[in-house]
DOROSE-656748 format. One record per residue: residue in three letters; x, y, z of N, C-alpha, C, O, CB in turn. Coordinates in steps of 0.001 Angstrom, whole numbers, plus 524288, in hexadecimal, padded with zeros to 5 digits. Each point is the difference from the previous one (the first is absolute). Glycine has a CB too. Example, Ala and Ser with C-alpha at 12.3 -4.5 7.8 and 13.67 -1.06 7.14 Angstrom:
<atoms>
residu;n.px;n.py;n.pz;ca.px;ca.py;ca.pz;c.px;c.py;c.pz;o.px;o.py;o.pz;cb.px;cb.py;cb.pz
ala;83386;7E9C6;81E78;7FC86;804A6;80000;80384;804B0;80000;8040C;7FFED;80299;7F490;7FB7E;80245
ser;80606;808AF;7F852;80334;804A6;8003C;7FCFE;80442;802DA;801FD;80454;800A9;802A3;7F938;7F6F6
</atoms>
This chain:
<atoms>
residu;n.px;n.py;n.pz;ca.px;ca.py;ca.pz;c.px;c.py;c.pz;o.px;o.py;o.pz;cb.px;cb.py;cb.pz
unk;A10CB;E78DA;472CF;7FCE8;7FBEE;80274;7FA8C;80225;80102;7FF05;8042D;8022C;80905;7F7BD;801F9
unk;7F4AD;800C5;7FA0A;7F8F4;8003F;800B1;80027;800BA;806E4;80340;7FEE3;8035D;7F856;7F8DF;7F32E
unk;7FEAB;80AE7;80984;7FDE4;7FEA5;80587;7FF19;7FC48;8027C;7FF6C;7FFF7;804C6;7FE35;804F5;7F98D
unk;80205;7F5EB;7FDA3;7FF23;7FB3E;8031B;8054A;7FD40;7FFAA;7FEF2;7FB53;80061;7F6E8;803CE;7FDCB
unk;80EC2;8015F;8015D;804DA;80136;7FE5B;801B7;7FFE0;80635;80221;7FC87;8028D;7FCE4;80943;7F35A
unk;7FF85;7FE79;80B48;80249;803B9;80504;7FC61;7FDE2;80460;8021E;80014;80451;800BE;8097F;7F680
unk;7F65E;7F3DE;80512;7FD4B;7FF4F;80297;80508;7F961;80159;802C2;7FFBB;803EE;7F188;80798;7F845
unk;80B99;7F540;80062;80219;7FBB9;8010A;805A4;80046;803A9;80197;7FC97;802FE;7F94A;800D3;7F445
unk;80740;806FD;807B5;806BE;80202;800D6;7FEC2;7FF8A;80588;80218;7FC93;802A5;801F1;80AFE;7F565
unk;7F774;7FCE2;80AA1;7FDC5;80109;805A5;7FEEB;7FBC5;80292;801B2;7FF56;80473;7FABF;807D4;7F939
unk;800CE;7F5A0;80018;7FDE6;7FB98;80263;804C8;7FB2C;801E7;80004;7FCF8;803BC;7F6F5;805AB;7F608
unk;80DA1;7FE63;8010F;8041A;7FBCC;80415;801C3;800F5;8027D;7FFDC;7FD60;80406;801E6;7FF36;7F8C4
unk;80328;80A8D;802BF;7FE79;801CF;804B1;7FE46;8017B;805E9;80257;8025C;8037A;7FEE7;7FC41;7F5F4
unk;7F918;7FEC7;80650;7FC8E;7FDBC;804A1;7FFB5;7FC8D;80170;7FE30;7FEEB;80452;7FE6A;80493;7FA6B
unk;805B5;7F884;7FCF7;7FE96;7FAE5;80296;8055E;7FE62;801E3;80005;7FC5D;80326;7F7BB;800C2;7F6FB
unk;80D44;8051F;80464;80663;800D1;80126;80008;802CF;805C3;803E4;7FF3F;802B9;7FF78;8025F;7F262
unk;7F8F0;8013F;80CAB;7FE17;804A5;80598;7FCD6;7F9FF;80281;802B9;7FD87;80319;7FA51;81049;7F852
unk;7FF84;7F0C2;803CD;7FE4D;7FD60;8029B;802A2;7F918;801C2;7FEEC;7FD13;803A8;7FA0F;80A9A;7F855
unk;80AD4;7F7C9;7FF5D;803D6;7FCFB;8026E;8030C;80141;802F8;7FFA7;7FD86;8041C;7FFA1;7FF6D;7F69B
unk;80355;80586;8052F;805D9;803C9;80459;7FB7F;7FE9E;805F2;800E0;7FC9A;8034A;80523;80FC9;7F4AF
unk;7F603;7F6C1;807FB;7FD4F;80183;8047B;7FE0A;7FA85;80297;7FF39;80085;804B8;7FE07;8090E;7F732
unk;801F3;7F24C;80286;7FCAA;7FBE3;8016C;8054C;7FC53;8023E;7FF41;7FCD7;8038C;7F748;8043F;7F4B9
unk;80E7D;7FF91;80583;804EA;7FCE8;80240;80227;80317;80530;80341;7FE58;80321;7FFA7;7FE38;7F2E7
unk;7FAA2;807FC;80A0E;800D8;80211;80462;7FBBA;7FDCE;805BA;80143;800CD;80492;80299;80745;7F40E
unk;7F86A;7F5DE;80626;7FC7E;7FF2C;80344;8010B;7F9B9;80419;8023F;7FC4C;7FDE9;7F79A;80A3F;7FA37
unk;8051F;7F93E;80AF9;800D5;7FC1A;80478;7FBAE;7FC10;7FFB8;7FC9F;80155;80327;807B8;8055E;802D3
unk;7FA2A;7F461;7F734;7FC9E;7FCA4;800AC;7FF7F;7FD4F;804B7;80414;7FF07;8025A;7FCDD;800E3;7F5A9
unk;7FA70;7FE83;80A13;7FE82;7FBFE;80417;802D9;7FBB1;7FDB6;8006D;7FEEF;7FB55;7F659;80432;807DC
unk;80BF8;7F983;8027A;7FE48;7FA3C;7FF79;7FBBE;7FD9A;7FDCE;7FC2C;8026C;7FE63;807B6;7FE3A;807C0
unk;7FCBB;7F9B0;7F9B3;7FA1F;7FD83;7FF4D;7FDE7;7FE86;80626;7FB8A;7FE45;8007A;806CB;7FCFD;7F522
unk;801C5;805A5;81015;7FD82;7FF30;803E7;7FD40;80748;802CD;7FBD7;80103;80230;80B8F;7F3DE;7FEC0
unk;7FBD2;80D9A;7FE0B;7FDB9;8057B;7FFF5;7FBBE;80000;7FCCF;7FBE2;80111;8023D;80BFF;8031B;7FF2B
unk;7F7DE;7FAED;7F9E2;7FA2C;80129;7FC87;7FC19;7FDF4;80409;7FCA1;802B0;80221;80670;7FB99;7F339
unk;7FDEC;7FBF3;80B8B;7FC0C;7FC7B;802F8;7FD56;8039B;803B2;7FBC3;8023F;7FFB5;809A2;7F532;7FFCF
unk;7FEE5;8087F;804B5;7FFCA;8014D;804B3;7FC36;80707;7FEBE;7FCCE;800AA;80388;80E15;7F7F2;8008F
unk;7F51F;80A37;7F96F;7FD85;804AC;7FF23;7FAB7;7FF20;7FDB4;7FC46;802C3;80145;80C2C;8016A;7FDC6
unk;7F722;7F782;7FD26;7FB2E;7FD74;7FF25;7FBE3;7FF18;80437;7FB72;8018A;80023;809E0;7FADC;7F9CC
unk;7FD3B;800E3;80948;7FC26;7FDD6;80427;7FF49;80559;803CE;7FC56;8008E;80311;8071E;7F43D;7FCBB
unk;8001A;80E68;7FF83;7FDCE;80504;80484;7FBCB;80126;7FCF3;7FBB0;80032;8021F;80C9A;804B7;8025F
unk;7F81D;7FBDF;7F70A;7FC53;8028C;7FD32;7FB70;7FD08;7FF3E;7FCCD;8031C;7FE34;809AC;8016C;7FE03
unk;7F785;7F72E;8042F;7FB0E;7FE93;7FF2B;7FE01;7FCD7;803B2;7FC03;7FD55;7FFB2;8056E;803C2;7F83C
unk;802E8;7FF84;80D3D;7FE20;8027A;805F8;7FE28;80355;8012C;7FC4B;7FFE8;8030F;80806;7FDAE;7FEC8
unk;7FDB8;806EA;7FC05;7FE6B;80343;80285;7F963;80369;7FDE4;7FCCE;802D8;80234;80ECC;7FCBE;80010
unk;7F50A;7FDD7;7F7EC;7F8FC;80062;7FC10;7FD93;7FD9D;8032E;7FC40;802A9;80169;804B9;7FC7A;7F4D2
unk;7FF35;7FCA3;80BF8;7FC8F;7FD22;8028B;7FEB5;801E5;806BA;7FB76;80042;80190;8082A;7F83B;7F70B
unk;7FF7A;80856;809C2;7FE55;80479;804E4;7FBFD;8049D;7FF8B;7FC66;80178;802D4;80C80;7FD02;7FF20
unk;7FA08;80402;7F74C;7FC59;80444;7FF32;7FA81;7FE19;7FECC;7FBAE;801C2;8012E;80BB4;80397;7FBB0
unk;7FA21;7F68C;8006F;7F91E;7FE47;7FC96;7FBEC;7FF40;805D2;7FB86;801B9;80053;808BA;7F667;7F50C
unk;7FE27;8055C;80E3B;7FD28;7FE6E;8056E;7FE55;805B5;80187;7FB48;800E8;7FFE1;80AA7;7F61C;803AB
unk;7FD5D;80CE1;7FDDB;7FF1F;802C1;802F6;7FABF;8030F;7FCC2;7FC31;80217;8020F;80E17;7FD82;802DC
unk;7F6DC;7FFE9;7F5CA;7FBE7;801E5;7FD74;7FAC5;7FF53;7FF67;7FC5A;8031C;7FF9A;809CD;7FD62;7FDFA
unk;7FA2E;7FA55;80271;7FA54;7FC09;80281;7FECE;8018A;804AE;7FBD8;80250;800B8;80620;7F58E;7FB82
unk;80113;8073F;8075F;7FE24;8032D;804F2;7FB8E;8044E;7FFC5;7FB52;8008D;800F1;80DC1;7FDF6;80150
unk;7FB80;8045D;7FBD2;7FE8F;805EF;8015B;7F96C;7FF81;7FCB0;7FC02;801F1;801DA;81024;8043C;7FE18
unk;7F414;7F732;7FB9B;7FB1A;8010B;7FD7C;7F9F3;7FCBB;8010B;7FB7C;80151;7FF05;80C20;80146;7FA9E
unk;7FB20;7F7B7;80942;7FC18;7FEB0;8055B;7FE94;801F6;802B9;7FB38;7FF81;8002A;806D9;7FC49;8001B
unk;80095;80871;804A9;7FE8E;80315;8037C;7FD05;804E2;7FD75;7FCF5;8026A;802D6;80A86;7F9E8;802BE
unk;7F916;804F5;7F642;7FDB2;805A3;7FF9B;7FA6A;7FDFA;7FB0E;7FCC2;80335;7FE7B;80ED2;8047D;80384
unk;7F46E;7F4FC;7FCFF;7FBA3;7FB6A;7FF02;7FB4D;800A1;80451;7FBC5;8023E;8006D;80BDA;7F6AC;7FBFB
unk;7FB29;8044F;80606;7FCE7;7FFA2;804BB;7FDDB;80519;802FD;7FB96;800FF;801A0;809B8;7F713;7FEEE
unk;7FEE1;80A7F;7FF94;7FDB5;806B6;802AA;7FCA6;801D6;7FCEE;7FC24;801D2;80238;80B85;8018C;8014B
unk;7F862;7FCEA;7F663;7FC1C;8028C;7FE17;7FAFC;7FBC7;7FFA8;7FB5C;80129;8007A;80B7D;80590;7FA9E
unk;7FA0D;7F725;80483;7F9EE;7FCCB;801C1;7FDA4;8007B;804A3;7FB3C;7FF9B;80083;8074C;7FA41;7FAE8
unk;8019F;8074E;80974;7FCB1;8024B;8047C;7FD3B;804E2;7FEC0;7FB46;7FFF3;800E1;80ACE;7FC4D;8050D
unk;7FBE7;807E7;7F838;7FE2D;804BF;7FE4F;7FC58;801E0;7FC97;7FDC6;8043B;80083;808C3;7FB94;801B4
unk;7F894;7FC17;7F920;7FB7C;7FFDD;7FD44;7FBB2;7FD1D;8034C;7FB94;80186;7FEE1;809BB;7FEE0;7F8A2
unk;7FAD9;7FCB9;80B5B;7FAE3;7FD19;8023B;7FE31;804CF;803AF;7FC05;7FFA1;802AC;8070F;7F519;7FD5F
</atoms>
């Protein structure tokens, strides 16, 4: 058998490894997915604020400091 023979042999192989392994894994609900969704682009949006914040106030400070 060629190298690409043996390259193809490896590759099912991998894709035979990456089946076994993926039936082992625990999927979300579709109310768990949800429900982790909304933490999550809750919780971007707290950050995005706090980020604005922070870059208003120190806005503002360095404009005291240059004048």
């Amino acid at each position: 058998m060629g190298k690409v023979g043996e390259l193809i042999s490896g590759f099912q192989v991998f894709l035979g490894d990456v089946r076994v392994e993926l039936s082992k894994c625990s999927w979300p609900t579709r109310p768990e997915l949800l429900e982790s969704t909304v933490v999550v682009i809750v919780s971007c949006l707290i950050l995005a604020g706090f980020v604005g914040v922070s870059d208003a106030v120190l806005v503002a400070l360095t404009s005291l400091v240059i004048r």
